[in-house]
KEDRENPA-841727 format. One record per residue (C-alpha): x, y, z; residue number from 1; residue in one letter. Coordinates in Angstrom, 2 decimals, always signed. Example, Ala and Ser with C-alpha at 12.3 -4.5 7.8 and 13.67 -1.06 7.14 Angstrom:
! residues 2
@x->+12.30	y->-4.50	z->+7.80	num->1	residuo->A
@x->+13.67	y->-1.06	z->+7.14	num->2	residuo->S
END
This chain:
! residues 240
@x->+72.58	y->-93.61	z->+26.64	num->1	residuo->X
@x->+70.70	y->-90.24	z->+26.57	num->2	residuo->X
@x->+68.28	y->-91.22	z->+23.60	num->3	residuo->X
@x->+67.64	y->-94.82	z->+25.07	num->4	residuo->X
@x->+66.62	y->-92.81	z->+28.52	num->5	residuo->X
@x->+64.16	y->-90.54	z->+26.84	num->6	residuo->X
@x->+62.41	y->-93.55	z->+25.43	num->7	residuo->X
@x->+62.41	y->-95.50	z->+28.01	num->8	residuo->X
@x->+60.51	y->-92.71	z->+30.19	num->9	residuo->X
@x->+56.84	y->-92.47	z->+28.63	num->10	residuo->X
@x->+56.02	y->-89.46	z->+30.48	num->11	residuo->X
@x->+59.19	y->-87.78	z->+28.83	num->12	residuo->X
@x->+58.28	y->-88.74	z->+25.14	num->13	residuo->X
@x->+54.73	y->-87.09	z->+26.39	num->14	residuo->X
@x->+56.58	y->-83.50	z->+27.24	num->15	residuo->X
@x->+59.05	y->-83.96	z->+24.18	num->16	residuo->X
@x->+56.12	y->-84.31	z->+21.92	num->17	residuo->X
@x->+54.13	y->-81.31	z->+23.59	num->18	residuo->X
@x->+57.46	y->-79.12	z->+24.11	num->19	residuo->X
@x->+57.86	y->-79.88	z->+20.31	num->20	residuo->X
@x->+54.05	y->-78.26	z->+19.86	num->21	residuo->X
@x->+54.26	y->-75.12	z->+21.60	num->22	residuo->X
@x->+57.61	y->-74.39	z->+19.80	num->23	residuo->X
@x->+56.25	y->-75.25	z->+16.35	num->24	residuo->X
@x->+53.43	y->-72.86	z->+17.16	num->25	residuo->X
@x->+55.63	y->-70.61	z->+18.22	num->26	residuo->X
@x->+57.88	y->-70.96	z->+15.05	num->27	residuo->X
@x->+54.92	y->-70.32	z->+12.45	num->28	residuo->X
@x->+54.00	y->-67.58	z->+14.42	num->29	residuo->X
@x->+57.72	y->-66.36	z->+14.35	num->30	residuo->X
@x->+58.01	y->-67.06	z->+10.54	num->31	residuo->X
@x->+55.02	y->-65.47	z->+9.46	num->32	residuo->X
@x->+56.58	y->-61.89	z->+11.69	num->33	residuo->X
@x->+59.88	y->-62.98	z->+9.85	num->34	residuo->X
@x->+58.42	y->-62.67	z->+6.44	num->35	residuo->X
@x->+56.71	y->-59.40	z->+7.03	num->36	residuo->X
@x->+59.68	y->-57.82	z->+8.35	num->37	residuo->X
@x->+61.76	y->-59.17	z->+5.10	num->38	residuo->X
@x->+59.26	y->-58.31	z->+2.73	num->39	residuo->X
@x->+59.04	y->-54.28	z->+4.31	num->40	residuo->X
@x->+63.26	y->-54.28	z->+4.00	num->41	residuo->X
@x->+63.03	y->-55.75	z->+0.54	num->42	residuo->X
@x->+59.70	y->-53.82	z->-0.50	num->43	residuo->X
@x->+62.12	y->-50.02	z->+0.83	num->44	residuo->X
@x->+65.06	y->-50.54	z->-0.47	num->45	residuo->X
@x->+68.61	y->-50.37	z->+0.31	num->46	residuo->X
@x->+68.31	y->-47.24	z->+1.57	num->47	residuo->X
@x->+65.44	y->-48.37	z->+4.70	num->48	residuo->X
@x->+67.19	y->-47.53	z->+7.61	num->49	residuo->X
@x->+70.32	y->-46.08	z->+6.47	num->50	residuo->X
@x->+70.89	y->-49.10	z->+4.88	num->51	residuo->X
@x->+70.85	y->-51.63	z->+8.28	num->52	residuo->X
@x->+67.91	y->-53.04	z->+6.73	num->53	residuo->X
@x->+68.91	y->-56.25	z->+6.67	num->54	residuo->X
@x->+70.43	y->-56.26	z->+10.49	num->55	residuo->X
@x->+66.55	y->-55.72	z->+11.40	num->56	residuo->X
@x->+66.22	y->-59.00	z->+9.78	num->57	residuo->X
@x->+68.58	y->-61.10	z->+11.11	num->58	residuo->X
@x->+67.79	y->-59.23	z->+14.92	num->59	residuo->X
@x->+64.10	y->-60.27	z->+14.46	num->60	residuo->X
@x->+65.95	y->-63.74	z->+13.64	num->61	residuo->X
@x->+67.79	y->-64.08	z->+16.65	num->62	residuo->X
@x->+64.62	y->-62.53	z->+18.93	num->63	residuo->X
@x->+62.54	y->-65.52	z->+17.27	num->64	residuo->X
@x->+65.43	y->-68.14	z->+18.27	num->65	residuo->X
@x->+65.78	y->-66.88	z->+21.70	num->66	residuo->X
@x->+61.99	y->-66.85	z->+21.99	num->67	residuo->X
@x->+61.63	y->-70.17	z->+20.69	num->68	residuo->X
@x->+64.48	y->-71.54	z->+23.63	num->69	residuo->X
@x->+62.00	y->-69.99	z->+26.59	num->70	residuo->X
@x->+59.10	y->-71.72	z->+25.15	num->71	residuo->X
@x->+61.53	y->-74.44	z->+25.56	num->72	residuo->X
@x->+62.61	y->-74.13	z->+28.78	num->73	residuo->X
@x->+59.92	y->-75.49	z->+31.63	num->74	residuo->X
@x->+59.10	y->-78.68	z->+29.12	num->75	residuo->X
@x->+62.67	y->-79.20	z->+29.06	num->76	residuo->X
@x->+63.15	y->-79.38	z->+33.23	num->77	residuo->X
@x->+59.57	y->-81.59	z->+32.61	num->78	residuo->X
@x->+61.77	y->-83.77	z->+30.29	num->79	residuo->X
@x->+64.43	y->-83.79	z->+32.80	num->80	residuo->X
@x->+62.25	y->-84.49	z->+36.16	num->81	residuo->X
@x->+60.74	y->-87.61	z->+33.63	num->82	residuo->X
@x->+64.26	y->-89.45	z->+33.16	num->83	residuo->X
@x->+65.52	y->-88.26	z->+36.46	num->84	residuo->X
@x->+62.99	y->-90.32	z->+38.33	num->85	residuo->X
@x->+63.03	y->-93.08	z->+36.12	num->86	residuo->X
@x->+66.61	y->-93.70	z->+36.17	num->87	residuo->X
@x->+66.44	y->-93.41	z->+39.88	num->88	residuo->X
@x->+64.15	y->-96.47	z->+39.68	num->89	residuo->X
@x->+60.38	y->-95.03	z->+40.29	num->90	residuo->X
@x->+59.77	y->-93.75	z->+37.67	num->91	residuo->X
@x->+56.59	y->-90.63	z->+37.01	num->92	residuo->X
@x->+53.54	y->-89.52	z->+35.10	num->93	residuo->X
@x->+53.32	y->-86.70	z->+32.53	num->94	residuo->X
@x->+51.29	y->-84.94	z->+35.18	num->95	residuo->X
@x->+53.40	y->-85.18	z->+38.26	num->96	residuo->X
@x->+56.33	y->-84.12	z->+36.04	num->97	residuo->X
@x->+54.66	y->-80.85	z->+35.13	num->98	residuo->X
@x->+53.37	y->-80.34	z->+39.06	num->99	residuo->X
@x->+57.18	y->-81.12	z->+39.80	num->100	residuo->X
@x->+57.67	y->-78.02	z->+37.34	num->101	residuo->X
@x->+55.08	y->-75.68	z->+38.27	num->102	residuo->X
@x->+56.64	y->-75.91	z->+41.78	num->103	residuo->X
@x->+59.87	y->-74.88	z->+41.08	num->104	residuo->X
@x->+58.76	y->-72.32	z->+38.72	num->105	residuo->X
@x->+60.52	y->-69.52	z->+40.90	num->106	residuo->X
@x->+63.45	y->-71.28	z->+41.01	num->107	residuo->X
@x->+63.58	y->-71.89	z->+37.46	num->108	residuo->X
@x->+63.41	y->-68.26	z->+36.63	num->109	residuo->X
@x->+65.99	y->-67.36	z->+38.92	num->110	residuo->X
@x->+68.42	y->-69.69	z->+36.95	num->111	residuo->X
@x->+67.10	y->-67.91	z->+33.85	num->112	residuo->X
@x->+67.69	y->-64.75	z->+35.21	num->113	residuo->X
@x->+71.53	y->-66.17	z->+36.02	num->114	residuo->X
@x->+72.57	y->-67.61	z->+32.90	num->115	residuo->X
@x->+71.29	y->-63.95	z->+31.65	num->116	residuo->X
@x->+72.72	y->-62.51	z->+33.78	num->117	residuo->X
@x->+76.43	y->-61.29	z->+32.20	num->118	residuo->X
@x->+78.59	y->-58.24	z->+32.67	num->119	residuo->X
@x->+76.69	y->-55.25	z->+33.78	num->120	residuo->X
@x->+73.40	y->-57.37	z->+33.32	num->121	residuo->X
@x->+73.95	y->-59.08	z->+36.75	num->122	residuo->X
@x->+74.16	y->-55.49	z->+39.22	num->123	residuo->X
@x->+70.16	y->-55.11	z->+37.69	num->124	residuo->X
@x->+68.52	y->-58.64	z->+37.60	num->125	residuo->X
@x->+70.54	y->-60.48	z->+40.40	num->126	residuo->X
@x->+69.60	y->-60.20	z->+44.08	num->127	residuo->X
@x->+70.07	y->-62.03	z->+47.19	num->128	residuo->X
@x->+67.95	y->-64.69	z->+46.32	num->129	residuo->X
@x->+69.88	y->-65.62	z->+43.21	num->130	residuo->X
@x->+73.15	y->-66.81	z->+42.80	num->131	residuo->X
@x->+76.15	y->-65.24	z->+40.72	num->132	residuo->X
@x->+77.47	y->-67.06	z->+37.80	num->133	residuo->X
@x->+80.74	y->-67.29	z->+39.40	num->134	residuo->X
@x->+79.28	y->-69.74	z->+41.96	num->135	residuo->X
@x->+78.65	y->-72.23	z->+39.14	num->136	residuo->X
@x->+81.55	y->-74.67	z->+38.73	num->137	residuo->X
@x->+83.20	y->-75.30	z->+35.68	num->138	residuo->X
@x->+81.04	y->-77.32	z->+33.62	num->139	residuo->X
@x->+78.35	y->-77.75	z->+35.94	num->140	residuo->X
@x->+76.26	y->-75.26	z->+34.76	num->141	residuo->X
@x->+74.00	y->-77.84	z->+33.03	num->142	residuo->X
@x->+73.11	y->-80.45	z->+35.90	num->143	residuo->X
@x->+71.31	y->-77.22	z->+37.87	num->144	residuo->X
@x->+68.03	y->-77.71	z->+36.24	num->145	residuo->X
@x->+68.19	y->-81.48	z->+37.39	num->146	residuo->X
@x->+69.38	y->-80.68	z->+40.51	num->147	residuo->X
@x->+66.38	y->-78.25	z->+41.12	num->148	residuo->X
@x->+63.46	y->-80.50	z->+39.51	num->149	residuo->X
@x->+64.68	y->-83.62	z->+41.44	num->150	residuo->X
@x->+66.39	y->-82.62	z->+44.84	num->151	residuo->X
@x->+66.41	y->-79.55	z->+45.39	num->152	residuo->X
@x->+63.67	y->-77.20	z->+47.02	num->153	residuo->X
@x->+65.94	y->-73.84	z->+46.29	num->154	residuo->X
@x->+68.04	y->-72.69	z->+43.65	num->155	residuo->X
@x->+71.31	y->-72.59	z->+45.67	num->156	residuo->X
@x->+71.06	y->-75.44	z->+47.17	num->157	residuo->X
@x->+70.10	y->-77.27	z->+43.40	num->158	residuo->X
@x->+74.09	y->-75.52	z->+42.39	num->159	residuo->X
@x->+75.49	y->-77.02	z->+45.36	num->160	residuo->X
@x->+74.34	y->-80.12	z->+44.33	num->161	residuo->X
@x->+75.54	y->-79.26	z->+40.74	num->162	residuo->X
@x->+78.45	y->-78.35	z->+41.79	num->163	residuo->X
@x->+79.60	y->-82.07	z->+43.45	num->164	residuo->X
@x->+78.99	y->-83.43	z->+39.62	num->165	residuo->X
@x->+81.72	y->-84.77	z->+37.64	num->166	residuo->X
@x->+81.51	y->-82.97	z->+34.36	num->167	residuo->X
@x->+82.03	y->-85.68	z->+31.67	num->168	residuo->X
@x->+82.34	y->-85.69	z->+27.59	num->169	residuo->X
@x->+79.86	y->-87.17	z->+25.33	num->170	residuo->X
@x->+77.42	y->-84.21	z->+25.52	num->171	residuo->X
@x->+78.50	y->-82.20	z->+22.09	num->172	residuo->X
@x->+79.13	y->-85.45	z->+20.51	num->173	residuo->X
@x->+75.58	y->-86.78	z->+21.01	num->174	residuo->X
@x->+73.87	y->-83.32	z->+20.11	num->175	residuo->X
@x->+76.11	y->-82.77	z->+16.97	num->176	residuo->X
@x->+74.90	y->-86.11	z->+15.93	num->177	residuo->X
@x->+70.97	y->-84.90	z->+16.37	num->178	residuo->X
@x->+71.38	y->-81.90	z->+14.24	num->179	residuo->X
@x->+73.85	y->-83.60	z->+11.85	num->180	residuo->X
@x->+70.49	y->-86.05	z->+11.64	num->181	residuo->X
@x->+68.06	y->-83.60	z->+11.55	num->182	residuo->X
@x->+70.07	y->-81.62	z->+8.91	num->183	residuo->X
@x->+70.10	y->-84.98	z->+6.54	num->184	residuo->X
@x->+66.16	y->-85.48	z->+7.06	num->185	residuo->X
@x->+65.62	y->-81.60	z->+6.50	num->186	residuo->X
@x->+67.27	y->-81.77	z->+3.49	num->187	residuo->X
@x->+66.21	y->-84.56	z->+1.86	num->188	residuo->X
@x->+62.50	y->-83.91	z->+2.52	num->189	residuo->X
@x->+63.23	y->-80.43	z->+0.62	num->190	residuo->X
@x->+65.45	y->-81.67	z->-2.30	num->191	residuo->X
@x->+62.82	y->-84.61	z->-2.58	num->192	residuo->X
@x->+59.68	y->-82.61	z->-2.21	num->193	residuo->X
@x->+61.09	y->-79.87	z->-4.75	num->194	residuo->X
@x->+61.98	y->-83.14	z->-7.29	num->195	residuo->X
@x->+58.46	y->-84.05	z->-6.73	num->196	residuo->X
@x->+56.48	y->-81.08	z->-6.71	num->197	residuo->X
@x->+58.08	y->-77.41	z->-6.87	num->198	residuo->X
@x->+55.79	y->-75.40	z->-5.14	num->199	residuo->X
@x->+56.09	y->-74.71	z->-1.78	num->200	residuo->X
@x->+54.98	y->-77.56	z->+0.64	num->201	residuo->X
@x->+58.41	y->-78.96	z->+0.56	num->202	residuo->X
@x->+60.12	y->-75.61	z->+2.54	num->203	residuo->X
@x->+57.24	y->-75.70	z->+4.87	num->204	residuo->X
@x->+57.91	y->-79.64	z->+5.65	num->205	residuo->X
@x->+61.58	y->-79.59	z->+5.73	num->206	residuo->X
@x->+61.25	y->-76.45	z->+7.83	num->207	residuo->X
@x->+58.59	y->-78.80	z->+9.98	num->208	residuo->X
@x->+60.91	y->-81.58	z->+10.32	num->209	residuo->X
@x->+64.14	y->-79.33	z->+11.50	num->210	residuo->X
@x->+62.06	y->-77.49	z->+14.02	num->211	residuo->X
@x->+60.75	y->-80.93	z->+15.42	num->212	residuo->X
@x->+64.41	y->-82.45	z->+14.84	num->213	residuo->X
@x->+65.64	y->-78.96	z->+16.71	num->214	residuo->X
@x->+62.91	y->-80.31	z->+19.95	num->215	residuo->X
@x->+64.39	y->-83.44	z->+19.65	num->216	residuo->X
@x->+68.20	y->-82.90	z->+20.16	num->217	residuo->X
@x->+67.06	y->-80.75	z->+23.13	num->218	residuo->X
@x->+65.19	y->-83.16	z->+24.91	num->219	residuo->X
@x->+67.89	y->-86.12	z->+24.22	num->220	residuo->X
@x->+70.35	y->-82.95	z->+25.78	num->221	residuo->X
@x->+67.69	y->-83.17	z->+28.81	num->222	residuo->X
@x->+68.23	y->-86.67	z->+29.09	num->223	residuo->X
@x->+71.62	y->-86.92	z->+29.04	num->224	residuo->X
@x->+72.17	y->-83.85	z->+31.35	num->225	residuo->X
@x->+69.17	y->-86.08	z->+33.97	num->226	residuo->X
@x->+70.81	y->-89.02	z->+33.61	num->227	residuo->X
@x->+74.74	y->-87.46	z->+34.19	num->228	residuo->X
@x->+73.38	y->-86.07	z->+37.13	num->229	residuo->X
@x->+71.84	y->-89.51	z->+38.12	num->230	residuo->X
@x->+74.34	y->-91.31	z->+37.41	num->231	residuo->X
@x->+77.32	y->-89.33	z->+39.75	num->232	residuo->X
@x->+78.27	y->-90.99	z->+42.86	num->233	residuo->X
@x->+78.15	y->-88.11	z->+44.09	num->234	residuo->X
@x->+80.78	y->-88.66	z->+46.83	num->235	residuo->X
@x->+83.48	y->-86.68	z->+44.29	num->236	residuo->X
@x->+83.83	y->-82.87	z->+45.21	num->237	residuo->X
@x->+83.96	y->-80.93	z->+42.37	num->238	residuo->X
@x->+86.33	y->-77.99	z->+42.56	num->239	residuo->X
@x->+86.28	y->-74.84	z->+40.72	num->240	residuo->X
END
């Protein structure tokens, strides 16, 4: 359902495709910081600081990752706004899902700042403008962003809409399928580049097609999150 509503929504395929762009910029950039920081633990020893060497590595790692989802992020509501409208029957343009993006843009970083916002975290970036986590019903954390792009002119009012969802299954099944997918293509373009030719164009392909595959399973997660949130009668009160 999800993957057949991205396709079916040109102007969603157009922000997939420049979503998956900016993050593979952002990746090669990331890499190439990656590498240096390797090569200085490798190039000092065990003994580079105190011997956490390698936690500097895998911190830059997870920096890169969580850098990577924020580039993410506002062509991901573009992705949603695209199906949204098109499986409410009208259907959009690349360009009025982006100006349907750029509106909401406080908005949008006021949910960031909420599904930061945990523990101690939410006393210093949360005020009265924002909502609390604990306003959020049980698995309806994910239609907010659909919600806010299609319906919704503020952020609280986009998680009261949320919240009257349904939460249904099929989400983890259709996004373990897209790695699980992206995983097999990785790998084969690697073992089969390496057969072919071992220098090292295959790591830089495979890597290509996993980042790309990576873009992909998020936007079919946009669609299927869109379309969910279409698709509710919304009649049903949701209950935390």
């Amino acid at each position: 359902m999800a993957v057949r509503a991205l396709l079916r929504s040109p102007a969603a395929v157009v922000w997939t495709l420049l979503g998956a762009l900016a993050v593979g910029v952002g990746f090669a950039a990331g890499w190439q910081v990656l590498a240096a920081v390797r090569r200085t633990v490798t190039e000092a020893g065990p003994g580079f600081l105190v011997g956490f060497g390698e936690l500097l590595t895998v911190a830059v790692a997870i920096v890169l990752v969580a850098v990577l989802g924020l580039v993410w992020y506002p062509f991901g509501a573009a992705v949603a706004y695209a199906v949204g409208r098109t499986e409410y029957g009208g259907g959009t343009s690349a360009s009025a899902a982006g100006a349907a993006v750029y509106d909401r843009r406080w908005s949008l970083y006021r949910w960031l700042k909420t599904r930061l916002a945990v523990g101690d975290l939410a006393d210093r970036l949360l005020d009265e403008d924002d909502v609390a986590q604990n306003e959020v019903g049980l698995g309806c954390a994910p239609f907010v962003v659909p919600a806010l792009v299609l319906d919704s002119a503020t952020l609280p009012e986009a998680v009261g809409r949320a919240n009257r969802v349904t939460p249904t299954g099929g989400r983890e099944r259709v996004t373990v399928a897209s790695l699980g997918l992206t995983a097999v293509l990785a790998g084969g373009t690697f073992g089969g580049g390496f057969v072919i030719d071992g220098t090292t164009w295959p790591l830089a392909v495979a890597l290509a097609v996993a980042v790309f595959g990576c873009v992909v399973t998020a936007a079919i997660d946009s669609a299927w999150r869109a379309t969910t949130y279409v698709d509710d009668d919304g009649d049903r009160e949701f209950y935390r």
